[in-house]
C-alpha positions as a Markdown table, in Angstrom:
| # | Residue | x | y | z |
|---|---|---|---|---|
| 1 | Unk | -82.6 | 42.4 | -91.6 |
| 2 | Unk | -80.3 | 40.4 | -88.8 |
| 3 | Unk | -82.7 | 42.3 | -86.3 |
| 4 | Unk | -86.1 | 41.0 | -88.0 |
| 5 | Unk | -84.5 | 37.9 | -88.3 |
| 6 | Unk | -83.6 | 37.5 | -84.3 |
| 7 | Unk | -87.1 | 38.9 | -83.3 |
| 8 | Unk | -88.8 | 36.2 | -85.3 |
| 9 | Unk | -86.5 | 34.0 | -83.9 |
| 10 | Unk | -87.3 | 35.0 | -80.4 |
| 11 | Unk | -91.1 | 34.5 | -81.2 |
| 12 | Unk | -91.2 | 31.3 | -82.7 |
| 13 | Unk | -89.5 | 30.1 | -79.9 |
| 14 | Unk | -92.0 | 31.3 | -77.3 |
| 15 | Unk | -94.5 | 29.6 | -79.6 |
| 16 | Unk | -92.7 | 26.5 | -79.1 |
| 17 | Unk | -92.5 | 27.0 | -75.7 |
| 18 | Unk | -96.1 | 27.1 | -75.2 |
| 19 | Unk | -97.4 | 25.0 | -78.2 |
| 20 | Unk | -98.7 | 21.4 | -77.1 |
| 21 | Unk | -99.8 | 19.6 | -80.6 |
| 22 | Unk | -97.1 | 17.5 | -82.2 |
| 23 | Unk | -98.0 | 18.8 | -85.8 |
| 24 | Unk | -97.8 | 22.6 | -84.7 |
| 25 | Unk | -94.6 | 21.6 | -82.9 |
| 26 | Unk | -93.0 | 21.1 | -85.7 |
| 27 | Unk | -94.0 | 23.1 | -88.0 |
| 28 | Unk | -92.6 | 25.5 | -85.1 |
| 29 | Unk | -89.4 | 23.5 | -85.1 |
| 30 | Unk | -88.6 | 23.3 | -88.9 |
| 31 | Unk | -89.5 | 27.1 | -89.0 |
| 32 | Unk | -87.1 | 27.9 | -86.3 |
| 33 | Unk | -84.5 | 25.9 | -88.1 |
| 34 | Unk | -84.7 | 28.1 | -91.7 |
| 35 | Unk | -84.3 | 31.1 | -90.0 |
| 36 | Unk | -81.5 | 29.8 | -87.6 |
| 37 | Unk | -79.5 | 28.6 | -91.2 |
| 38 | Unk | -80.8 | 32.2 | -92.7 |
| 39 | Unk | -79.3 | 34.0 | -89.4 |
| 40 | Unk | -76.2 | 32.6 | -89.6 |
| 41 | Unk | -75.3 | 32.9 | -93.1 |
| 42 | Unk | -76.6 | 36.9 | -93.0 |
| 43 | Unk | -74.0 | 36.6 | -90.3 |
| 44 | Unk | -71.4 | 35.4 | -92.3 |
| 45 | Unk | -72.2 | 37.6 | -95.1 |
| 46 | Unk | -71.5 | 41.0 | -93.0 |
| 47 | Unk | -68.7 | 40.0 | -91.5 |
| 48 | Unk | -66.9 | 39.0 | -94.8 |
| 49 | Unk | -67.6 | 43.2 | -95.9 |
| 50 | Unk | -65.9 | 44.4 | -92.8 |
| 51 | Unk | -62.4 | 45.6 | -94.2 |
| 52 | Unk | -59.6 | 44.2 | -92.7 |
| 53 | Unk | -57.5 | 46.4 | -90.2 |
| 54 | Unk | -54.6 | 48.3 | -91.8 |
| 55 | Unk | -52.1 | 48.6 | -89.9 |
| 56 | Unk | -51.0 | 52.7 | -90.0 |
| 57 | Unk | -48.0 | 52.2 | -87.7 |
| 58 | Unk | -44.6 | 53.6 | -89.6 |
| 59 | Unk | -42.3 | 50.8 | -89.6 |
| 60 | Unk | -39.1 | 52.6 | -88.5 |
| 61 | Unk | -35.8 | 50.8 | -89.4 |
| 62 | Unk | -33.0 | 50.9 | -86.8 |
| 63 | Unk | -31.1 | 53.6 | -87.7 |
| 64 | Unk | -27.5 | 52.4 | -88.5 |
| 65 | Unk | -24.2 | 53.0 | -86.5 |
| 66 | Unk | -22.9 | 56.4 | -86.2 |
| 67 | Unk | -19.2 | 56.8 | -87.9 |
| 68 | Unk | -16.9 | 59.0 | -85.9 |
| 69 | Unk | -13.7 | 60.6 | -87.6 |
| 70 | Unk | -11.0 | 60.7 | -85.1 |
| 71 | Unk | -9.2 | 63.7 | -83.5 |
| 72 | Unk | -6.3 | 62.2 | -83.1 |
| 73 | Unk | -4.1 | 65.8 | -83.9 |
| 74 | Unk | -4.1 | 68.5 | -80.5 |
| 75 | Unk | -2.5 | 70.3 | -78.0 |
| 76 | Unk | -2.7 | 70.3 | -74.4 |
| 77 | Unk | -1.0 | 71.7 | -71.5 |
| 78 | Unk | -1.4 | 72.3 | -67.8 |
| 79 | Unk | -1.0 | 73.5 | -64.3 |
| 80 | Unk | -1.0 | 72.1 | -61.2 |
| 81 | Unk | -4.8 | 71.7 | -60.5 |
| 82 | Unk | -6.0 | 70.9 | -64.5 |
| 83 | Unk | -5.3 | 70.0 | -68.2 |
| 84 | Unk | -6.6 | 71.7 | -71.1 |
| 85 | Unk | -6.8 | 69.8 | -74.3 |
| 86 | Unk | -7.1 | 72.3 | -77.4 |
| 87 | Unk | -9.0 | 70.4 | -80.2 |
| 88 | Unk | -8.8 | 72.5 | -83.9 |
| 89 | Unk | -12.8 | 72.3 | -84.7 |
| 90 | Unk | -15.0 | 74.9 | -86.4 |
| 91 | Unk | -18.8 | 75.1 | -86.8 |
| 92 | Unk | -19.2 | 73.5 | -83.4 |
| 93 | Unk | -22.8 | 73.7 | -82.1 |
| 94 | Unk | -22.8 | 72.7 | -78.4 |
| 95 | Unk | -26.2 | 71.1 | -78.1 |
| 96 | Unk | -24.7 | 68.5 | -80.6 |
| 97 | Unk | -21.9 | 67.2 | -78.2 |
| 98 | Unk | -22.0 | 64.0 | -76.5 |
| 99 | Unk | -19.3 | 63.9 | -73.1 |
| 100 | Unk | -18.4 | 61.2 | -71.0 |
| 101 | Unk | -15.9 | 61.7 | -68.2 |
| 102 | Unk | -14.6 | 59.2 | -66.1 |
| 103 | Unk | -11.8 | 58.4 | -63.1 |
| 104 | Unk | -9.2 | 57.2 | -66.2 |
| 105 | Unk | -10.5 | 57.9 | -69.2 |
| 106 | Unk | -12.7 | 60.7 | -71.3 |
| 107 | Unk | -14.8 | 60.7 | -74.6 |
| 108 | Unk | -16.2 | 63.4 | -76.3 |
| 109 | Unk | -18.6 | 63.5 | -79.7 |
| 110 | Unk | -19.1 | 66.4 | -82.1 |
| 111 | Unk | -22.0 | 65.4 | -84.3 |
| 112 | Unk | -23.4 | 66.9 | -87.6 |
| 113 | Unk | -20.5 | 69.0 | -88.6 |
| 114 | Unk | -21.0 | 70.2 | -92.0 |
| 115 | Unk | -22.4 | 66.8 | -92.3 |
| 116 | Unk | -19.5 | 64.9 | -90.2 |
| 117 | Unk | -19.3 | 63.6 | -86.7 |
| 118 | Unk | -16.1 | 63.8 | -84.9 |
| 119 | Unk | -14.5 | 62.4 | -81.9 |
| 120 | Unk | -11.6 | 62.7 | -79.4 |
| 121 | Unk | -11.0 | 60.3 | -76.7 |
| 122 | Unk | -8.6 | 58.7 | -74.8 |
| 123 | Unk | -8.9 | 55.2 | -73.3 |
| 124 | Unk | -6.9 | 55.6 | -70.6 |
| 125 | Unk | -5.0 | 58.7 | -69.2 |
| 126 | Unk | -1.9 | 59.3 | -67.3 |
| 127 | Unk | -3.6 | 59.9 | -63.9 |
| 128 | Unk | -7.2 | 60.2 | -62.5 |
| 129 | Unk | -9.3 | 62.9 | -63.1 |
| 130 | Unk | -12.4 | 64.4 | -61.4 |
| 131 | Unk | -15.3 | 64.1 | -63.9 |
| 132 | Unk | -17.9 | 65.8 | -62.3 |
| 133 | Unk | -15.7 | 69.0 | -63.0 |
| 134 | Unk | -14.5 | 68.2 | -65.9 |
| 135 | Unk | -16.1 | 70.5 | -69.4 |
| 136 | Unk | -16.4 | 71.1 | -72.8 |
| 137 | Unk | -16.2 | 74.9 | -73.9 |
| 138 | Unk | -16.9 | 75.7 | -77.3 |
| 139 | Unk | -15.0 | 78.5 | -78.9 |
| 140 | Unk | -15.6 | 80.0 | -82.6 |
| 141 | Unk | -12.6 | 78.3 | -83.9 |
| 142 | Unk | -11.3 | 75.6 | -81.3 |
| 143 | Unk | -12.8 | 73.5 | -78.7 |
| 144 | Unk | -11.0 | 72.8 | -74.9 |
| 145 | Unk | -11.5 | 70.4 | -73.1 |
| 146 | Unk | -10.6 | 70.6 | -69.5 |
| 147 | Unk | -10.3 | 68.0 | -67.4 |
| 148 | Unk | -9.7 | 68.3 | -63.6 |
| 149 | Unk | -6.6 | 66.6 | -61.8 |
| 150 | Unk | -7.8 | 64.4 | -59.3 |
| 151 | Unk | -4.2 | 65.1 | -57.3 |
| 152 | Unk | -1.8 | 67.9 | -57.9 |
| 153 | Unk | 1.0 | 66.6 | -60.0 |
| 154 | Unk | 2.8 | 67.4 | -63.3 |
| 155 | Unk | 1.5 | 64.8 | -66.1 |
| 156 | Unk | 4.2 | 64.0 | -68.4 |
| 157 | Unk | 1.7 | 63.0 | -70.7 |
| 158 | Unk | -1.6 | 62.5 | -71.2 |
| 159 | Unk | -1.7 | 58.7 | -72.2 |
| 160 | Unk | -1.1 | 56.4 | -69.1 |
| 161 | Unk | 2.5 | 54.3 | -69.5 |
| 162 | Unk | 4.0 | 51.8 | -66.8 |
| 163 | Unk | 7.1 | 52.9 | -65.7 |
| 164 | Unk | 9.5 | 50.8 | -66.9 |
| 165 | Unk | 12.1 | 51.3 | -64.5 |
| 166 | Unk | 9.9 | 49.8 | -61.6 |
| 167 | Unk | 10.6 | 46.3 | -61.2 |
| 168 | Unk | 7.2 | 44.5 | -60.5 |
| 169 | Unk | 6.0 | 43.3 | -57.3 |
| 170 | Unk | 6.8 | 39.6 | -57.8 |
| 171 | Unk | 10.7 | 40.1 | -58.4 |
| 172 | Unk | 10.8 | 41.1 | -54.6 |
| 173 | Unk | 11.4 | 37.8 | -53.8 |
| 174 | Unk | 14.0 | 37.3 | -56.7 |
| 175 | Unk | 16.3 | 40.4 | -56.8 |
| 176 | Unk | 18.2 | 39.3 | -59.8 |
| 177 | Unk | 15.2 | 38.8 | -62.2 |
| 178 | Unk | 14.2 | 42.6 | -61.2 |
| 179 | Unk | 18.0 | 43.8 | -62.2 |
| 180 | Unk | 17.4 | 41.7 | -65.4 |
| 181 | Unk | 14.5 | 43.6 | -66.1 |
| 182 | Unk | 15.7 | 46.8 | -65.4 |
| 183 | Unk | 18.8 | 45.9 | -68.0 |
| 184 | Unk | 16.5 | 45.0 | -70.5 |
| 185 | Unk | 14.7 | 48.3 | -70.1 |
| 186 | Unk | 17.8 | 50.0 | -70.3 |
| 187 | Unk | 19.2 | 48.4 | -73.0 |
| 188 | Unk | 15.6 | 49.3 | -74.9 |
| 189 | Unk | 16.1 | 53.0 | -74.4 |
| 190 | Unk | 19.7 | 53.5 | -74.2 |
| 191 | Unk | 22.3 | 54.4 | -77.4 |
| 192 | Unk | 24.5 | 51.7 | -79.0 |
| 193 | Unk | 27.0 | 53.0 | -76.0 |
| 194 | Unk | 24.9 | 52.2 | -73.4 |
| 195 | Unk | 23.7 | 48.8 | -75.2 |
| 196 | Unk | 27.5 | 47.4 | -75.6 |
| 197 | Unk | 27.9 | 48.1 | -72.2 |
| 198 | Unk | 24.8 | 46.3 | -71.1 |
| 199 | Unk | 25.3 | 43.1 | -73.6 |
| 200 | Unk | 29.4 | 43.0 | -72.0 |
| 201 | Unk | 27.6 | 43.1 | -69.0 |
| 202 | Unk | 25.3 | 40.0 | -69.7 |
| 203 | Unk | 27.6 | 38.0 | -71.3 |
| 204 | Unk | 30.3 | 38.5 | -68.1 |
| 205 | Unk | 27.5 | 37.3 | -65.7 |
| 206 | Unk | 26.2 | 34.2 | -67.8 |
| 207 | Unk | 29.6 | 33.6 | -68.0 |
| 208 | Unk | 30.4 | 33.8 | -64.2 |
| 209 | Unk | 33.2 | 36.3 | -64.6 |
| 210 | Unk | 30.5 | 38.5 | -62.1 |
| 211 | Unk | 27.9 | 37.9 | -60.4 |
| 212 | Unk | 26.1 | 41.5 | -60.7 |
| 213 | Unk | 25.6 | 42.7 | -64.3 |
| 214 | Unk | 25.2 | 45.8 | -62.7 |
| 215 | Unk | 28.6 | 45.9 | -60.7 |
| 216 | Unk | 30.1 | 48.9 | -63.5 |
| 217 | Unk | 27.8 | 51.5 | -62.2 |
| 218 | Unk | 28.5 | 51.3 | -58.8 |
């Protein structure tokens, strides 16, 4: 029907275009005006029965955090070029492990074991590694992790720790705030022997009595 409707449309107003008497001029023109009005509400009409657009996209929600049990509990030892960390862990599958090694630090993910993820990490270790030669090797009962000494030395541990007994840079310029330091160190660590000694000490400098808390182990 639209297409009948535009045809006539089309004729009438070629008509017009070539009629010259006013009457038949309008006739024309009111004619041409009905089936404009008719046009457009046929219009109107289809485009109210064209469904809507449903959307088929899946909404996906963001899948929430993963939880991580720690691995806290392992062994470890070592030789001169590499450590090997011993990590406790059955039913392992090595496509489900996540590893990031870096200079000072390494974290590695064990996901979807019998329905758990685990992890074992440290934030910051004892002395820089190599990680591009650094590995995860999966065994039927354990997992190792083996990470690559950037320098040969013996690691007293795998966490990093300051060493206490080195007094820091800006004492140089004051000797006797490093010696204090190192006291307190001292008196930290040592027994109740070694911390009567070390209060004495104290005491017999603030008292002026010496002038080096450290003259009695010369």
């Amino acid at each position: 029907m639209a297409e009948d409707l535009a045809l006539d449309l089309e004729e009438l107003r070629h008509l017009q275009s070539i009629a010259k008497r006013p009457r038949t001029l309008s006739i024309l023109s009111s004619e041409i005006r009905n089936l404009e009005k008719l046009s457009s509400e046929t219009s109107s009409a289809r485009a109210s029965q064209i469904p809507a657009p449903i959307s088929t996209g899946t909404r996906v929600s963001p899948s929430p955090a993963l939880k991580y049990a720690s691995l806290a509990s392992f062994s470890w030892d070592q030789d001169n070029d590499k450590v090997k960390i011993y990590v406790s862990l059955e039913g392992v599958d090595e496509s489900k492990i996540e590893s990031k090694f870096k200079p000072m630090s390494f974290d590695v993910k064990f996901h979807d074991i019998q329905g758990k993820n685990y992890r074992c990490a440290i934030s910051k270790l004892h002395k820089e590694i190599v990680p591009e030669k650094c590995k995860v090797v999966v065994k039927p009962t354990r997992v190792i992790i083996t990470l690559v000494k950037a320098s040969k030395a013996n690691w007293l541990d795998l966490h990093f720790k300051e060493d206490k007994l080195k007094p820091g840079l800006d004492k140089e310029k004051d000797p006797m705030a490093g010696i204090m330091d190192l006291m307190k160190n001292m008196y930290e660590d040592g027994d109740d022997e070694m911390k009567k000694t070390i209060a004495k000490a104290w005491t017999d400098a603030r008292s002026g009595k010496t002038a080096d808390p450290l003259s009695s182990y010369r």
